[in-house]
N, C-alpha and C positions, 0 to 999 in steps of 0.2 A: 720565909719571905712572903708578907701579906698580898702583894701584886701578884699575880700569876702571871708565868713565863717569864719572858725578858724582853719584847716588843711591845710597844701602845702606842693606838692612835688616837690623837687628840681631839675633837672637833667642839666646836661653837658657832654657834649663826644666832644672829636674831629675826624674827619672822613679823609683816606687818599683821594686825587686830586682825582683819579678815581673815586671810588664809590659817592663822595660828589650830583651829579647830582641828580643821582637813590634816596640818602638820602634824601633830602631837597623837593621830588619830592613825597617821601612816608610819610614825614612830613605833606605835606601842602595838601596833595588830602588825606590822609588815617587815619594816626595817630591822630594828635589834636582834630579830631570831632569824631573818636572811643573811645576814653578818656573821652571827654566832656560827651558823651552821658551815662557813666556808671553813675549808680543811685549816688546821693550825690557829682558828682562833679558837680562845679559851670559853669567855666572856665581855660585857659588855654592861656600863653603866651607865645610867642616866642621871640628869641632876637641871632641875633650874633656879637662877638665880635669888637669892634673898638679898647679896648687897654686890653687884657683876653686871661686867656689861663684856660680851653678847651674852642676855639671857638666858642662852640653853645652850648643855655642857654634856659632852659624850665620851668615854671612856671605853676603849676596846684593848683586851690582853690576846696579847698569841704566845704561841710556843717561842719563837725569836723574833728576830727583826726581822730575817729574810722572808717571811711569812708574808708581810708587808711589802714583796716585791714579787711574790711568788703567782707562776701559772694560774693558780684557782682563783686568787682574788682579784686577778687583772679583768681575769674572764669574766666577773661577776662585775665590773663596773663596767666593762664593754658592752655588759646585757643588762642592762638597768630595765626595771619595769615601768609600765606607761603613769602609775603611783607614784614611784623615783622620781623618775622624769621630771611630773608636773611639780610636785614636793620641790625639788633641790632649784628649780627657777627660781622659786621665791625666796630662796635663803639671800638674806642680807649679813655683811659684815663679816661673812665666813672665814674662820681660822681651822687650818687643817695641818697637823704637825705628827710626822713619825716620829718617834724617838724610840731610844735606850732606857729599858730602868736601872739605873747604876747604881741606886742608894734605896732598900726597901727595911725600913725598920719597925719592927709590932708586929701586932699578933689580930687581923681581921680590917672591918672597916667599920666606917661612920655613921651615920647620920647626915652630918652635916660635912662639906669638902671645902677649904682654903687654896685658893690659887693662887701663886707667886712667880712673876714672868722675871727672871734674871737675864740681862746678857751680858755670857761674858767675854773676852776677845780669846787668843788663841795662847797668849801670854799670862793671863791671869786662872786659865780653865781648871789646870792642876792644884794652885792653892786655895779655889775657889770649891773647888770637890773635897778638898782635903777639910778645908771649914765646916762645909755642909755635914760633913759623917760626925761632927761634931754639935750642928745645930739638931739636926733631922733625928732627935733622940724620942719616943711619947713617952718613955717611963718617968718623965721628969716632967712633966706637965698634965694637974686633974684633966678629965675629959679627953683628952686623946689619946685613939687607939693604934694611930700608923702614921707614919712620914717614908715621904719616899721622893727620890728626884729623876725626872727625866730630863734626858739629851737630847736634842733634834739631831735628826740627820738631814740635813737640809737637800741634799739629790731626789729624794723622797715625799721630800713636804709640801705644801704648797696645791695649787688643782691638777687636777689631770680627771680625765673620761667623763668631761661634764660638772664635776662636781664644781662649782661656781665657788672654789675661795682664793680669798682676797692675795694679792703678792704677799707673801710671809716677807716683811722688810727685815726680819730680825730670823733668818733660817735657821742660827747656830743659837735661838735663845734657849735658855734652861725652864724648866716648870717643875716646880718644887707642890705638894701634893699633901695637906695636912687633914688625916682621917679624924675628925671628932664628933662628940656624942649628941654636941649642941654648938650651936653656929656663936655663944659665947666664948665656950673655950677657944674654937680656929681662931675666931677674931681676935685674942687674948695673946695667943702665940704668934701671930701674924706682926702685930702691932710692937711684941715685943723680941723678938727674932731678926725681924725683916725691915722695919721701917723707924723705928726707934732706936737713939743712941747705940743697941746693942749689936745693931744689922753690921757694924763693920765686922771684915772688912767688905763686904758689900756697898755697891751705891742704893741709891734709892730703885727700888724696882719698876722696872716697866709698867706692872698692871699688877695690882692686886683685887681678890674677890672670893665673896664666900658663896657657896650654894647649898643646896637643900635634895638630898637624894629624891629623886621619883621610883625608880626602882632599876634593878638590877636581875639580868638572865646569865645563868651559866650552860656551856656544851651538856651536862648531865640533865639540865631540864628541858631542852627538846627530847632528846632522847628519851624521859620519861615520859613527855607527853607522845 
């Protein structure tokens, strides 16, 4: 299973021209390895946008979901630093989504990442899952190395302890996750999976978008450093 664990937290915001510096500056020296470091999370990726809107796109793996509801990391948003703080003010647009990974297929990750916002109702969840273990395949498509689908848990998602995101209008949507090598191939499988004749039985998707990895920390590289 290329995801690690079975919990992830999704996050997106966009940032105005000014602040972006300071942002991307408290990302990559403060945030993703104070994150890492809370018990039960794995890893954490980054990614911003090449054709997406919110521009910038966060990935965190834990050992479960409850991880995501647990003592240590409540604690660590109830004590955000004075960094945090002024950072997560100016987040715009903010999408923040716990989920499930139900579906992890391949062997590693990308380059480039495809986002795909499904929702589906409570009647269609099960044949909808049952489709996707049959789309979410990479051995069938050059350039991609992983497909994987997350579940929101919508008691979960949404802001809490500051973090300024937006009402999740859609708590129970799905996010489908396409690893490849070049933001050709995701777009390629995107277009022809998801939003083209062959996306039944799916509707048309909420949001699609590709992005461009910035980089990526695991729990073994603090510890080494």
């Amino acid at each position: 299973m290329p995801l690690a664990g079975k919990g992830i937290l999704l996050t997106s915001m966009n940032i105005d021209a000014a602040n972006e510096a300071d942002f991307n500056r408290w990302y990559d020296r403060e945030h993703l390895e104070e994150r890492v470091a809370i018990d039960g999370f794995l890893e954490a990726r980054r990614y911003v946008a090449h054709a997406a809107n919110p521009k910038y796109l966060s990935l965190y793996s834990t050992t479960t979901l409850d991880v995501l509801d647990s003592p240590a990391y409540r604690a660590r948003l109830a004590s955000q630093t004075e960094w945090s703080r002024r950072s997560m003010a100016h987040f715009k647009d903010m999408l923040r989504v716990v989920a499930r990974i139900t579906v992890s297929n391949g062997t590693g990750r990308g380059a480039a990442l495809g986002l795909v916002r499904l929702r589906p109702t409570p009647d269609n969840a099960a044949p909808w899952r049952d489709a996707l273990q049959n789309k979410l395949r990479p051995e069938q498509c050059d350039g991609i190395i992983s497909m994987h689908l997350l579940e929101s848990e919508p008691e979960l998602s949404g802001a809490t302890a500051g973090i300024p995101a937006t009402r999740n209008e859609g708590a129970r949507d799905w996010f489908v996750l396409i690893d490849g090598t070049h933001v050709g191939a995701v777009s390629a499988v995107i277009a022809e999976r998801f939003t083209g004749p062959a996306a039944a039985p799916f509707p048309l998707p909420v949001s699609v978008g590709t992005y461009c990895l910035m980089w990526d920390l695991a729990k073994s590289d603090i510890a080494q450093g």
